[in-house]
C-alpha positions in Angstrom: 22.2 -10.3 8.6 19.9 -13.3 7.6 17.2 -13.7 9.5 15.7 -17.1 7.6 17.1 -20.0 5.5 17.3 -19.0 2.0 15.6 -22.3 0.9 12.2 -21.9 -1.0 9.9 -21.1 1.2 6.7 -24.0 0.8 4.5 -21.0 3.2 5.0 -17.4 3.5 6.0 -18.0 7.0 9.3 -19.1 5.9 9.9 -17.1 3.5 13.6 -15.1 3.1 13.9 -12.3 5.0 17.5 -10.2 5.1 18.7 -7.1 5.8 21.3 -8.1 3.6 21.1 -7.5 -0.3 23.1 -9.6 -1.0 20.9 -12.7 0.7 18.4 -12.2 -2.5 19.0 -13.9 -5.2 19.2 -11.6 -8.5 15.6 -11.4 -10.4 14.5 -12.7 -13.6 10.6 -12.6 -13.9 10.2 -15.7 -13.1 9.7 -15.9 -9.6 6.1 -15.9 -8.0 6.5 -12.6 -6.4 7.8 -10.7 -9.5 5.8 -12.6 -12.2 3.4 -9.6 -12.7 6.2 -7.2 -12.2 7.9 -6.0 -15.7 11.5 -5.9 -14.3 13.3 -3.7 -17.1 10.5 -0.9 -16.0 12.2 -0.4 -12.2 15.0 1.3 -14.2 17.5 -0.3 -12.0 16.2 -1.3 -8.8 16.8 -4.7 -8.9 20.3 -4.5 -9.3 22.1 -1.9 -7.2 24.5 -1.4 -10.0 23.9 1.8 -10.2 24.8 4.7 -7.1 21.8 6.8 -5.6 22.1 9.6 -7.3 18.6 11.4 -7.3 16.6 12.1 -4.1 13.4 13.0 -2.7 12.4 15.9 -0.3 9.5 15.9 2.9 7.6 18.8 2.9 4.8 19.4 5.8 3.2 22.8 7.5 2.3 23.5 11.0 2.1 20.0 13.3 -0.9 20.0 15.6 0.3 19.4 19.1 1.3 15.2 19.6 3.0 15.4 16.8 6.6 15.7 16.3 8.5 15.0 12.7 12.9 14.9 12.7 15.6 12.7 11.3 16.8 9.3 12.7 20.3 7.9 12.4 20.7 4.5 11.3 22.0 3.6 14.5 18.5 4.4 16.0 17.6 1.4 17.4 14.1 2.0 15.8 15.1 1.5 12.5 14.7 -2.3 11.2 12.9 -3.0 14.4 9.6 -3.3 12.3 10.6 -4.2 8.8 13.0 -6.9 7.6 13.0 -6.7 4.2 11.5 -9.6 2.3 12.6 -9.1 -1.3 15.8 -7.9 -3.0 14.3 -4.4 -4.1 13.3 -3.6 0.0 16.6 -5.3 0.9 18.7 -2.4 -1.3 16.4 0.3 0.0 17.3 -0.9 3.1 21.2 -0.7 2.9 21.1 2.4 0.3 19.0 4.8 2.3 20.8 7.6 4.5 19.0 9.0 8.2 15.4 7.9 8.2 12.4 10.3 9.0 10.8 9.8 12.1 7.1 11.0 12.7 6.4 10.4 16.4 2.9 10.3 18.1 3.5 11.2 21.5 1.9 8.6 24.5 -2.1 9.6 24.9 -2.6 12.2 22.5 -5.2 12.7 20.7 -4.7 14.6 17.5 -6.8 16.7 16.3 -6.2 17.5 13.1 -4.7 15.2 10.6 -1.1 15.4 9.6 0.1 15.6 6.1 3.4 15.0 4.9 4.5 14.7 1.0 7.4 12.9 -0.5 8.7 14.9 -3.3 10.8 14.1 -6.5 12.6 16.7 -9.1 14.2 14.9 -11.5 13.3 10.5 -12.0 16.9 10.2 -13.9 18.5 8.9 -10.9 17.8 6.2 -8.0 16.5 7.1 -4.6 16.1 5.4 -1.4 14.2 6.4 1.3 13.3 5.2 4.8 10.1 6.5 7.4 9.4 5.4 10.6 6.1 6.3 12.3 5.9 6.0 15.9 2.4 5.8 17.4 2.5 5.6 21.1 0.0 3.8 23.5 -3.5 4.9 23.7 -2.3 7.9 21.2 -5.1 8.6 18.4 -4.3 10.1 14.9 -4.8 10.8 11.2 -1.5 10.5 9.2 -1.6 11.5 5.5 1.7 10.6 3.3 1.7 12.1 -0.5 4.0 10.9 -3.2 4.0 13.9 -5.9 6.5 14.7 -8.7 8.9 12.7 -10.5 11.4 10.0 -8.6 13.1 6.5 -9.1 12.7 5.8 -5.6 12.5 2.1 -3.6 11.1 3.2 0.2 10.3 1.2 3.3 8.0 2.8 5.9 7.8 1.3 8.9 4.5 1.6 11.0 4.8 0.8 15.0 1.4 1.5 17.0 1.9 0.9 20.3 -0.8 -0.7 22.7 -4.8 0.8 22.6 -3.6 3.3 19.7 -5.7 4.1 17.0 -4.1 5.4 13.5 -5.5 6.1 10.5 -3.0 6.0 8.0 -3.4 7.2 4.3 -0.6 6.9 1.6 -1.2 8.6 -1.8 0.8 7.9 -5.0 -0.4 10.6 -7.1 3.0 10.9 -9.2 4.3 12.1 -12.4 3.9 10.4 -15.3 7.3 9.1 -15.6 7.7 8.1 -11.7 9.2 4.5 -10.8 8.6 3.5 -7.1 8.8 0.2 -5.5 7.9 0.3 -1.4 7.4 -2.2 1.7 5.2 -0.5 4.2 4.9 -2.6 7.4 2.7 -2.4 10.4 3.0 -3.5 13.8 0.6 -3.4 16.2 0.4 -3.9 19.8 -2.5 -5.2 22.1 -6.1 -3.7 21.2 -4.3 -1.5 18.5 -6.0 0.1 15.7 -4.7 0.4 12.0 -7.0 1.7 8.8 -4.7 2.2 6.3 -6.5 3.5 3.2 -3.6 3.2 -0.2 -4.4 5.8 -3.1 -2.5 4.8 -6.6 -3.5 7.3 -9.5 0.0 8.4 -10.7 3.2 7.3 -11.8 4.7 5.1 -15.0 5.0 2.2 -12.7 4.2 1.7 -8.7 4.3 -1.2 -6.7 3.4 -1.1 -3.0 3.8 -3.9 -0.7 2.0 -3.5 3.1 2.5 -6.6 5.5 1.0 -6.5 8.6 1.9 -8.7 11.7 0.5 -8.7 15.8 2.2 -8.3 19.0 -1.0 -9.1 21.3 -4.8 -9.7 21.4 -7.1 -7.4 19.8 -5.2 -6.5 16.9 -7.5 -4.9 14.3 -6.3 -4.2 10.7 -8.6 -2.9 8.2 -6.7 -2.2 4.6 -8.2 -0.4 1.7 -7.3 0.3 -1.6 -8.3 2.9 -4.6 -6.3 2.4 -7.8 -7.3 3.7 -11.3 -4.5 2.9 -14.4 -4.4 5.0 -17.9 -3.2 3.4 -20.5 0.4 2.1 -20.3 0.5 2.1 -16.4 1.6 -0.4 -14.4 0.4 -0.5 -10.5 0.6 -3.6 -8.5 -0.4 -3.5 -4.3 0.3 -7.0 -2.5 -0.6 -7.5 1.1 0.8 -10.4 3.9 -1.3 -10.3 6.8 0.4 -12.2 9.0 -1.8 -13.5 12.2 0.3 -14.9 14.8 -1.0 -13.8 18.1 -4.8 -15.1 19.2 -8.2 -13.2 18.7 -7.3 -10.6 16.2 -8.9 -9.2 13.2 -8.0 -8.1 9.6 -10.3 -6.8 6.8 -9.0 -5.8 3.0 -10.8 -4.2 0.3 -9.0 -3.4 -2.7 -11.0 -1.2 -5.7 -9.4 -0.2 -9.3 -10.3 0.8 -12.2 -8.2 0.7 -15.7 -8.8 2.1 -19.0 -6.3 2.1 -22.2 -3.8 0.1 -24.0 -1.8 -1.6 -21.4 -3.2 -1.0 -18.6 -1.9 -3.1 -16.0 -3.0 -3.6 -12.6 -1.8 -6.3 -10.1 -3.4 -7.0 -6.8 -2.2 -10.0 -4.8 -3.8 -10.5 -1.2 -2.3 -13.0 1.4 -3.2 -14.0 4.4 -1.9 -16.0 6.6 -3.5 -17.7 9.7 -0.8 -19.3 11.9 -1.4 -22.2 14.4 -1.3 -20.4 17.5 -3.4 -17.5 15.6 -7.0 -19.3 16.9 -10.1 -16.7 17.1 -8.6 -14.9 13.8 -11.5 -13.3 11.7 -10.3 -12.2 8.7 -12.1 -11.4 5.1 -10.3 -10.1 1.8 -11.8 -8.5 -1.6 -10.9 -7.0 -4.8 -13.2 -5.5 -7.1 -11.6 -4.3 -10.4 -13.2 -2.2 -13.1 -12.4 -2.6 -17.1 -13.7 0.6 -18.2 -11.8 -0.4 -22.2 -10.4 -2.8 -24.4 -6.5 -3.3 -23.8 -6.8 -3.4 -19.8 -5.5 -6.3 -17.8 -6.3 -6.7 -14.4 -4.7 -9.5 -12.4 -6.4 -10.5 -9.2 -4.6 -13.2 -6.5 -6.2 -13.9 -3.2 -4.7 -16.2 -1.1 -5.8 -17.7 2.3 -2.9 -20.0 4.3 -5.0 -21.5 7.5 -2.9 -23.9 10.3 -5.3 -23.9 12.4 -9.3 -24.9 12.5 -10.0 -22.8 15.6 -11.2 -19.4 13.8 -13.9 -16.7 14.3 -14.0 -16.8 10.4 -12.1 -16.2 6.7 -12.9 -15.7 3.5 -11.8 -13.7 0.3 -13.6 -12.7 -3.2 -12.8 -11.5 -6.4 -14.2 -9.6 -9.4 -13.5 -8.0 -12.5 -15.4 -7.5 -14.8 -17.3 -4.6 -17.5 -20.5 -1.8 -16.3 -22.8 -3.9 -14.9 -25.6 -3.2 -17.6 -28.4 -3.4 -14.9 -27.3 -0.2 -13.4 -26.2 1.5 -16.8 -29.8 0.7 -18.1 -31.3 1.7 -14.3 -29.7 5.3 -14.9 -30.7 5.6 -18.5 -34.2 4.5 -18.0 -34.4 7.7 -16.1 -33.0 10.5 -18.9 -29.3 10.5 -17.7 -27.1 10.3 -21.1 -25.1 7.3 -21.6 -21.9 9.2 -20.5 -23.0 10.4 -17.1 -24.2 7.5 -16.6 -21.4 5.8 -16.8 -19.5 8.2 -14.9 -21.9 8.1 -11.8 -21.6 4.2 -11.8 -17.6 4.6 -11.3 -18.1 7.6 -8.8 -20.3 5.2 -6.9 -17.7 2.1 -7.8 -15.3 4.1 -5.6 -17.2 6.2 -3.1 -17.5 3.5 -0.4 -13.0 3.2 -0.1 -13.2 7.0 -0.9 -15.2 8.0 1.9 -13.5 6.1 4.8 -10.6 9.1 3.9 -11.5 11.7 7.3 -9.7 14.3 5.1 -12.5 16.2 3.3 -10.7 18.5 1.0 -8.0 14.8 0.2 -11.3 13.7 -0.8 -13.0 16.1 -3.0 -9.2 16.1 -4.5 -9.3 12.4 -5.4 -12.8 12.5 -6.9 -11.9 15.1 -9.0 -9.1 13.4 -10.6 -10.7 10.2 -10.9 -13.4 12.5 -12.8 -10.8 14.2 -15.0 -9.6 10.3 -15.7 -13.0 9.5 -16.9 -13.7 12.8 -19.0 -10.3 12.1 -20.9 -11.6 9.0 -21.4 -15.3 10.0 -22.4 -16.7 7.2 -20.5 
């Protein structure tokens, strides 16, 4: 089913959106939302030639009480009530993906402890399609950890529903083998005076594209996105937001940090936002600081701001990349710390602000000490 004209869209609020695979055209690179993207590398997942033959497994311990995790038919009316996919790749994950996991947030809790679940691949030889729907209900509060490990071919949609007053913090982790391919579209919905910190972690994998839209259902609406990414040579890993304000006096905030070091590096990190008419009090603010820690890095950094209306709290969006700031190299040094831990402490510190907004300690101290291992390797 097509839920918009398949004309080229002239603003993102008409742009396609199907659950229908066969509504999207077939890619070639050239379109504006795949330019960065290097097609051949998805191994397939632009095509739907091929059948689903790998998979992926969910893997979680004891759930504090509030929190309930199961399977959901495709006939749950839950399903597609969030998403509509938006590209062709979301559109065959849609169609190719079996019973969907549900992890439900029961009304009024409040958890205390957070909740880790991780998605985990065997074997990236064969496709995979997965489907997660989180169900926050009203006034519930929680912490809601999702870990990507191990070797897949996988296109995933998540979707995100949290209901009126809820507050989640929600962190996703891509910490995959190095021969992992995934392509997902996480979208949130929130209701009146929700609460959404989503906090995206992309260290591993061959190539990993992540998609997170985020649209209102009433006033008081408060998104805040982050972002920690850190390519090795040869890696490709590209994170595009829409946050779509369409409901009055809400508020959004991203902040998106990488790092890349080694030939062909690749990081992509596209930002839109988009302000519609009847959207008025919207105060909204984007950045992306990126990090060339070597020669043979590309870092490609798109903000975009669509306003319709003048009648705004505020907007605005920055970006940066660039080398060490010598200042703070030079600051270090001037005080007998070698050249090398110098240089680590300003990338520690590059990071620590996105890092610390994780409430998991021990996630954490984990993701610190890979970045560390990243540098070492590196003998930055």
């Amino acid at each position: 089913m097509t839920t918009q004209a398949s004309a080229p869209p002239s603003t993102k609020s008409q742009a396609l959106r199907s659950y229908d695979v066969a509504d999207f055209p077939a890619l070639t690179g050239l379109e504006e939302e795949w330019r960065f993207t290097p097609l051949k590398r998805l191994r397939g997942l632009t095509d739907g030639a091929q059948a689903a033959t790998g998979e992926v497994r969910h893997e979680y311990a004891d759930l504090p009480a509030g929190v309930t995790v199961g399977r959901i038919g495709r006939d749950d009316p839950r399903v597609g009530s969030v998403l509509t996919p938006v590209d062709r790749v979301s559109a065959l994950a849609y169609g190719g993906a079996g019973a969907a996991l549900l992890v439900e947030v029961a009304a009024d809790a409040v958890v205390d402890a957070p909740v880790t679940l991780r998605v985990v691949g065997d074997d990236a030889a064969g496709l995979a399609f997965g489907h997660t729907f989180v169900d926050v209900g009203r006034f519930a509060e929680a912490v809601l950890v999702l870990e990507h490990v191990g070797a897949a071919t996988l296109a995933d949609n998540v979707e995100v529903a949290v209901a009126d007053g809820a507050k989640l913090t929600l962190v996703t982790v891509a910490d995959w083998a190095a021969d992992a391919v995934q392509a997902q579209h996480l979208k949130i919905r929130l209701g009146r005076d929700a609460k959404v910190s989503h906090i995206q972690v992309s260290l591993g994998g061959d190539l990993v594209r992540q998609y997170t839209t985020v649209e209102y259902t009433g006033r008081g609406g408060e998104a805040e996105l982050y972002g920690v990414y850190f390519a090795d040579g040869g890696q490709h890993l590209e994170h595009r937001q829409l946050v779509d304000h369409n409901v009055p006096d809400c508020r959004s905030h991203v902040g998106y940090r990488g790092a890349l070091q080694g030939d062909e590096a690749h990081t992509v990190w596209v930002g839109d936002v988009l302000i519609r008419a009847e959207a008025t009090g919207t105060d909204t603010y984007e950045i992306n600081r990126n990090l060339l820690l070597s020669d043979g890095a590309r870092a490609d950094s798109v903000p975009n701001l669509e306003i319709e209306t003048g009648e705004i709290a505020g907007a605005g969006h920055a970006s940066a990349t660039g080398r060490f700031d010598d200042e703070q190299l030079f600051y270090l040094m001037a005080r007998g710390i070698p050249a090398d831990e110098a240089r680590r402490l300003v990338v520690r510190g590059f990071f620590a602000e996105v890092i610390n907004k994780i409430p998991v300690e021990s996630l954490r101290e984990r993701l610190g000490d890979a970045i560390e291992a990243r540098l070492s390797r590196s003998g930055a």
